[in-house]
C-alpha positions in Angstrom: 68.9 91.3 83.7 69.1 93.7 81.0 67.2 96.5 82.9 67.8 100.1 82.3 69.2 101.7 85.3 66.6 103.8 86.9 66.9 107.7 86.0 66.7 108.6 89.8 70.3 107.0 90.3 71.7 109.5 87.4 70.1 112.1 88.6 71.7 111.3 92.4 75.5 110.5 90.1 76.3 109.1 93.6 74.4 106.5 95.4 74.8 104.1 97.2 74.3 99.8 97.8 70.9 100.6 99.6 70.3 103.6 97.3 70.3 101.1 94.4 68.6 98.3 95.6 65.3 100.6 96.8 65.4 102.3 93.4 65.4 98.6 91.1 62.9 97.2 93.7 60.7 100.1 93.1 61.4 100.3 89.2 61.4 96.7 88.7 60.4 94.5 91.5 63.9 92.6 92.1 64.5 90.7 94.9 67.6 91.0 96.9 69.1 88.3 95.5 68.3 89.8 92.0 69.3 93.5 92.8 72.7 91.6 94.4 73.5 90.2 91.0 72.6 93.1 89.4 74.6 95.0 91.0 77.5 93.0 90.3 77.0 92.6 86.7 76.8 96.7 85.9 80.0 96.7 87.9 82.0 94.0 85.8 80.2 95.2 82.4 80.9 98.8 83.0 77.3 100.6 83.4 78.3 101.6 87.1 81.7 102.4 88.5 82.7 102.0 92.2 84.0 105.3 93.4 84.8 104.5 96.9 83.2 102.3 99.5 80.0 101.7 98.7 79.7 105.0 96.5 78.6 104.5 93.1 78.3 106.2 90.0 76.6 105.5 86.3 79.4 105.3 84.1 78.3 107.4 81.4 80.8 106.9 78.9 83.5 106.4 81.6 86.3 103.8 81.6 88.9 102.1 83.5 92.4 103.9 83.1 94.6 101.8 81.0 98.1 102.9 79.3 100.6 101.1 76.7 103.9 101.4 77.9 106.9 101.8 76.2 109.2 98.8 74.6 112.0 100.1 77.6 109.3 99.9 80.4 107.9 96.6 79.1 112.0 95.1 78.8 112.3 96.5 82.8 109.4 94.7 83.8 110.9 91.3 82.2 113.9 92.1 83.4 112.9 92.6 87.3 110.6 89.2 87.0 113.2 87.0 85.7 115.9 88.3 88.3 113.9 88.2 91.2 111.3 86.2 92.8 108.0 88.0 94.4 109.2 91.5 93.8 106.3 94.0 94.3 107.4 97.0 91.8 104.9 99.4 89.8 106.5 101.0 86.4 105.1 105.0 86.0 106.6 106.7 83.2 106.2 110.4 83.0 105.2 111.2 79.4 101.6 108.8 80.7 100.4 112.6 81.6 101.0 113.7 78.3 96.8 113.0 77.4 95.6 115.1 80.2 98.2 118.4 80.1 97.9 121.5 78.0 102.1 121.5 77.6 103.4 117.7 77.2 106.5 116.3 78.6 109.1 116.4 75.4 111.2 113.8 76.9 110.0 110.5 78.9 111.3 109.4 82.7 110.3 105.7 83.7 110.2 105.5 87.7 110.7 102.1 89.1 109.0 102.3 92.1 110.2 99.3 94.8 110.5 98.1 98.0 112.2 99.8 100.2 115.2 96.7 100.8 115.3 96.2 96.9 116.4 99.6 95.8 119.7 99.2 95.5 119.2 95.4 94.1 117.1 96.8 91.5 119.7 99.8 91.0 122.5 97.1 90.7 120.8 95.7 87.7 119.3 98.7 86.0 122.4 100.1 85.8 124.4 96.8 83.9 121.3 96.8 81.6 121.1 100.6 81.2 124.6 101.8 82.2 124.5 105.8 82.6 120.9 106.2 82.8 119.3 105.0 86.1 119.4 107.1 89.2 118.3 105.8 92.5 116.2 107.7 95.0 117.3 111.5 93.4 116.4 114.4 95.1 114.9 116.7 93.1 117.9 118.6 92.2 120.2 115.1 91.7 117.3 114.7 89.3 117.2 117.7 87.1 121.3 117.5 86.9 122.0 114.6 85.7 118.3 114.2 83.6 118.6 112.2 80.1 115.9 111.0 77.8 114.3 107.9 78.8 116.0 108.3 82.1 115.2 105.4 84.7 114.8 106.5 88.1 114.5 103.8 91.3 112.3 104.8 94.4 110.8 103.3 96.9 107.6 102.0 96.3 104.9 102.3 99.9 103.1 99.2 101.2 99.8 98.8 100.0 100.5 100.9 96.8 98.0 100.0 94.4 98.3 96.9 92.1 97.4 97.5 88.5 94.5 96.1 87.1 95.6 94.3 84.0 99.4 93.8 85.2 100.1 94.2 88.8 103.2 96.4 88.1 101.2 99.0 86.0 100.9 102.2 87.8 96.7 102.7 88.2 95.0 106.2 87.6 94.6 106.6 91.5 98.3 105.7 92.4 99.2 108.3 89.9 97.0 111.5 90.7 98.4 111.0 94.5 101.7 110.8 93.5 101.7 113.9 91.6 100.0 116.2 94.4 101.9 114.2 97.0 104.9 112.6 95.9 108.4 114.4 97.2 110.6 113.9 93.7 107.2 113.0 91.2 105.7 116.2 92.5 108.1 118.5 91.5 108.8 117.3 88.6 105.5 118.0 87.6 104.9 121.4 87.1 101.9 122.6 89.7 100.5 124.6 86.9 99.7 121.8 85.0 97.8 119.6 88.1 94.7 120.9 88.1 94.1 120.4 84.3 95.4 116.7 85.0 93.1 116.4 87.7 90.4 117.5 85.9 90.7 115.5 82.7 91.0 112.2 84.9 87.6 112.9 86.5 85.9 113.7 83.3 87.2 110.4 81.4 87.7 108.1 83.7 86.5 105.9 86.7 88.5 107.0 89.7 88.2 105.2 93.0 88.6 107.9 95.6 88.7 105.5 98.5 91.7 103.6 96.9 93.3 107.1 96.5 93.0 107.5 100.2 94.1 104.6 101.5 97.3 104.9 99.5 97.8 108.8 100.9 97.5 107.1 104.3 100.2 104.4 103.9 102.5 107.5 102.6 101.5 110.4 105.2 99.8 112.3 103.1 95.7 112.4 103.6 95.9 115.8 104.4 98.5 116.7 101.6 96.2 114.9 99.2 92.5 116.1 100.0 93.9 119.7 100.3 95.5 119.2 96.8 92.3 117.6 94.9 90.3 120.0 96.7 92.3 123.2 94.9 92.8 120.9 91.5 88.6 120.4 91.4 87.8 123.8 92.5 86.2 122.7 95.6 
């Protein structure tokens, strides 16, 4: 089904399900079963990105957010698997803004985000592995006073947080653009003048699911926080 997709649908840059079915029936005479597997094999090869439920976009030279994390992050991660069984964590490390900000983070902070009951578990552990450099659940100013390179910092991680696509306990794109405009220690520690410009780069270069977004802002209080937030960032 190598068919071009129709230049309406990049003309719309959002559409939706029914939007793209009428348009390939009319270009191409597909059949709903066609259009249906059509539809699904864009998605997994990349010519169309979901940006929400059942919003679409051409891709257009946009991909899926992927990051390599540091030898230290990558040891934590081990770590946390081989000492406990199902824990649900998700690894953020601050210099990952580095690519979308005009002034870049000189030294590195690796957040373990986890839940809520395993915090000080996880702290416990950290802290023989790393002794000296892992604070757990800092206020902002605990933070800033007792900051070190390559500083590990435990929080709690929400339900629901978003699972990473490749690994389930990388941070995703949309876990991290809410965190930063909503996120009481993460959101401070990135400087507001830089959030918009983050913002902004995201959009242009990558596939960003606003519906995941949400539903993450809704598990943590903070729709309103969040849509006022992108809304000043995007110049809406």
């Amino acid at each position: 089904m190598g068919k071009k997709l129709p230049m309406v649908l990049y003309d719309k840059e959002v559409f939706s399900r029914q939007e793209y079915g009428e348009e390939m029936a009319s270009e191409y005479k597909l059949n709903e079963s066609q259009i249906r597997y059509n539809l699904q094999k864009r998605l997994k090869d990349g010519g169309i990105i979901r940006i929400g439920r059942n919003r679409y976009s051409p891709a257009e030279g946009k991909s899926q957010y992927s990051y390599e994390y540091s030898e230290t992050a990558q040891k934590i991660s081990r770590i946390l698997h081989d000492c406990f069984v199902n824990l649900d964590f998700r690894i953020f490390e601050l210099i990952q803004l580095n690519q979308f900000m005009n002034h870049l983070f000189a030294h590195n902070t690796i957040f373990v985000s986890v839940e809520n009951e395993q915090t000080g578990p996880v702290f416990d552990l950290l802290q023989k592995q790393y002794p000296g450099r892992v604070m757990i659940k800092p206020d902002v100013e605990m933070y800033y006073r007792y900051l070190q390179d390559d500083e590990i910092v435990v929080i709690r991680l929400p339900s629901e947080s978003p699972k990473g696509i490749r690994e389930v306990w990388h941070s995703r794109l949309e876990k991290i653009l809410t965190d930063i405009l909503t996120d009481k220690l993460i959101s401070q520690v990135v400087p507001d003048s830089e959030k918009a410009a983050i913002v902004k780069e995201a959009y242009q270069e990558y596939a960003i699911d606003e519906n995941t977004m949400l539903r993450y802002a809704r598990r943590k209080g903070a729709v309103e926080k969040l849509m006022g937030a992108l809304r000043e960032s995007k110049g809406v």
